[in-house]
C-alpha positions as CSV (number, residue, x, y, z in Angstrom):
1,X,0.0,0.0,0.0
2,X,1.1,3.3,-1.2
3,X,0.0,6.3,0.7
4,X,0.9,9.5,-2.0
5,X,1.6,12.6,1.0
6,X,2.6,15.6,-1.7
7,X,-0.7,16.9,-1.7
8,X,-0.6,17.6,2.1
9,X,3.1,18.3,1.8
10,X,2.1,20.8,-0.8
11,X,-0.9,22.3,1.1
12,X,1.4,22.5,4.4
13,X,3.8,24.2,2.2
14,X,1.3,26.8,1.3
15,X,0.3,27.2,5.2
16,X,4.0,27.6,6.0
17,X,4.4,30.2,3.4
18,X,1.3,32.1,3.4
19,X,1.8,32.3,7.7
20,X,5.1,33.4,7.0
21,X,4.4,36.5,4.9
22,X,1.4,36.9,7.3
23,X,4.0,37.2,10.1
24,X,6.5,39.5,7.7
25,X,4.0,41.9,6.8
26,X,2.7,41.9,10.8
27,X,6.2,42.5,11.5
28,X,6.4,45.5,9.2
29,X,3.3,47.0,10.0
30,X,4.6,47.2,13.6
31,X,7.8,48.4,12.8
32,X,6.1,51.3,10.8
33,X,3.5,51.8,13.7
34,X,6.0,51.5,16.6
35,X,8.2,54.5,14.1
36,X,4.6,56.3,13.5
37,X,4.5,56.8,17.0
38,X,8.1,57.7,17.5
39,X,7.9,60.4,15.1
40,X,5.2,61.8,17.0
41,X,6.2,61.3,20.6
42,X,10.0,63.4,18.9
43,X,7.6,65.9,17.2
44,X,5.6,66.6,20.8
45,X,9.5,66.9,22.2
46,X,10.8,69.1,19.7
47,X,7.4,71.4,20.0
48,X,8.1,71.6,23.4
49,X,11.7,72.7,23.4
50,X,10.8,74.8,20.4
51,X,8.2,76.6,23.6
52,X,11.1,76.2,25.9
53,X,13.6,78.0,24.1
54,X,11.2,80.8,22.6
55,X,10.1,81.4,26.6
56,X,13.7,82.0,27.4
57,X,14.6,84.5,24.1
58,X,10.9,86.3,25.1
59,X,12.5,86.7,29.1
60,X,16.2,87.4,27.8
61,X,14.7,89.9,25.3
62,X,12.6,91.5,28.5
63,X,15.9,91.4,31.1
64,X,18.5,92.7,28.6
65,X,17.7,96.7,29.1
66,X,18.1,95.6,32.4
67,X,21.6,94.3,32.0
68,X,23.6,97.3,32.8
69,X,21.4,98.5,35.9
70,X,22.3,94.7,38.0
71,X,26.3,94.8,36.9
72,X,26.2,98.0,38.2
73,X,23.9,96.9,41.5
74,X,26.4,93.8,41.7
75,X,29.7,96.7,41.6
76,X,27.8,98.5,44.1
77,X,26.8,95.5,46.7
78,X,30.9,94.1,45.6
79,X,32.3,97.5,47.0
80,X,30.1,98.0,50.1
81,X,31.3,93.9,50.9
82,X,35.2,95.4,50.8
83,X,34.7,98.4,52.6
84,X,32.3,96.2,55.1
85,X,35.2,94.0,55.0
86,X,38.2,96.5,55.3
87,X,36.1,97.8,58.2
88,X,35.7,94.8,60.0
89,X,39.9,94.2,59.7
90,X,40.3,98.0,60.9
91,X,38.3,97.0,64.0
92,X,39.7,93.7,64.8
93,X,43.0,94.9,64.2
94,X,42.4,98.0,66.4
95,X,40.8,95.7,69.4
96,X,43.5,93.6,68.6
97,X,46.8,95.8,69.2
98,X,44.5,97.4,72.5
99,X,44.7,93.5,74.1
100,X,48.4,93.2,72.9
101,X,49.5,96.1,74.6
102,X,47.1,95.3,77.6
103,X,48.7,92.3,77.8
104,X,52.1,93.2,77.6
105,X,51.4,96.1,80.4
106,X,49.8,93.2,82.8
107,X,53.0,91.1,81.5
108,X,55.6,93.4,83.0
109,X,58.5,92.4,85.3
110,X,59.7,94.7,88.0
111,X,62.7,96.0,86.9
112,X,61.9,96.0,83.2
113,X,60.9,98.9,80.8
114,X,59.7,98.6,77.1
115,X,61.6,101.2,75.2
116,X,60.2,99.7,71.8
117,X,57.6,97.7,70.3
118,X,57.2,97.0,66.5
119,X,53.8,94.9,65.1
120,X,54.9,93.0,62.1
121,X,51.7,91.0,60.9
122,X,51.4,88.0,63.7
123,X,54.4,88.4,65.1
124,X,55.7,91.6,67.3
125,X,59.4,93.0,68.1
126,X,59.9,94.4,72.0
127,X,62.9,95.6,73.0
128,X,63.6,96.9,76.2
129,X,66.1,97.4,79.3
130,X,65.8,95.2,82.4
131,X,67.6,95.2,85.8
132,X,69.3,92.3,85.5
133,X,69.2,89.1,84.1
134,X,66.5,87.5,86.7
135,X,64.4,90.5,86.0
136,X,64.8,89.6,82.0
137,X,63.8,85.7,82.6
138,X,60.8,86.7,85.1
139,X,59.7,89.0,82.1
140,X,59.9,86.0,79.3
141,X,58.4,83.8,81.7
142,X,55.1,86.3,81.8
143,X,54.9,86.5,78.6
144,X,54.8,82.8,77.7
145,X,52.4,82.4,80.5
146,X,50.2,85.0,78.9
147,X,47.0,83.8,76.8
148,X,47.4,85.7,73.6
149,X,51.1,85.8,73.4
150,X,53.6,83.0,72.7
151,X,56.9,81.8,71.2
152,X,59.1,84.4,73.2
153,X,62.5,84.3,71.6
154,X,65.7,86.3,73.2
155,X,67.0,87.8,69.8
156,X,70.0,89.7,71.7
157,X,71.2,91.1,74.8
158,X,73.5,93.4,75.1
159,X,75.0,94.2,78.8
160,X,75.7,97.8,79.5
161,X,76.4,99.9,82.8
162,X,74.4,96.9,84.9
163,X,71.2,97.4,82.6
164,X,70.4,94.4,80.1
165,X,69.5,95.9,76.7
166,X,67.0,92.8,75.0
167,X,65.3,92.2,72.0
168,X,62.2,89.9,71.9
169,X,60.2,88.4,69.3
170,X,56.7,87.0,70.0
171,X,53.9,85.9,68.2
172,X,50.1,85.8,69.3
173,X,48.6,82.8,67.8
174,X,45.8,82.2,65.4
175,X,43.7,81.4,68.0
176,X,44.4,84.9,69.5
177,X,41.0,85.9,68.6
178,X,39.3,83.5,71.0
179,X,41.6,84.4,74.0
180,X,41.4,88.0,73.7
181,X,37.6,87.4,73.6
182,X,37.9,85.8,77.3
């Protein structure tokens, strides 16, 4: 017995192929959709910046006259910060040499006299005369004891006729602030 299978062969053939066009052309008519839609949804974004960016030349057209008047505002309000500043230096550095030399008054040793004293920045130059030499090391003693002051150095002495002629260098610290606030 002979069983002929080309006609179903041939009408599965046609199934196959007309479902695969079927599935080709579904294929393609998404892909055009899905782009369809693309273009539209890019379209909406464009319009939108388009808005954006015509909003922003309409308020840049509006602010320009206005230009001239806010760099000179922001000159103005720059100036009044540096003479606020300036001022504010001015009056910390005037408080500031008033505790220095309060400091070095309550820092005195009997027996010594300040003949000089020279503010360089941080750091400040004293010379003097003192008694003798226990006078000189009671006086550097004081001032390394003090709060604001620190780093006494001996930078010379010179003996003469029983006096001690010195020269000190201090330096108040960067904290000096907070202790001449106490």
């Amino acid at each position: 017995m002979t069983i002929n299978l080309m006609p179903w062969r041939e009408a599965d053939g046609r199934r196959r192929t007309r479902l695969f066009w079927m599935q080709l052309l579904s294929a393609a008519g998404l892909a055009v959709l899905l782009a369809l839609v693309e273009s539209l949804l890019l379209d909406e974004r464009v319009s939108i910046q388009r808005q954006r960016q015509a909003h922003i030349e309409a308020v840049l057209d509006e602010l320009t006259p206005q230009l001239p008047e806010v760099r000179r505002l922001q000159q103005l309000v720059a100036a009044r910060q540096a003479r606020l500043e300036q001022w504010k230096r001015d009056r910390r550095n005037r408080y500031l040499m008033a505790a220095l030399f309060n400091e070095l008054a309550a820092t005195v040793a009997p027996g010594v006299v300040y003949r000089a004293v020279e503010v360089h920045g941080e750091r400040l130059e004293l010379r003097g005369v003192s008694a003798d030499s226990g006078a000189l090391d009671l006086q550097i003693r004081r001032i390394e004891q003090s709060p604001i002051l620190s780093g006494a150095e001996l930078v010379d002495v010179v003996e003469s006729r029983g006096r001690q002629y010195f020269s000190l260098r201090l330096s108040f610290p960067d904290g000096g602030d907070d202790a001449l606030e106490s």
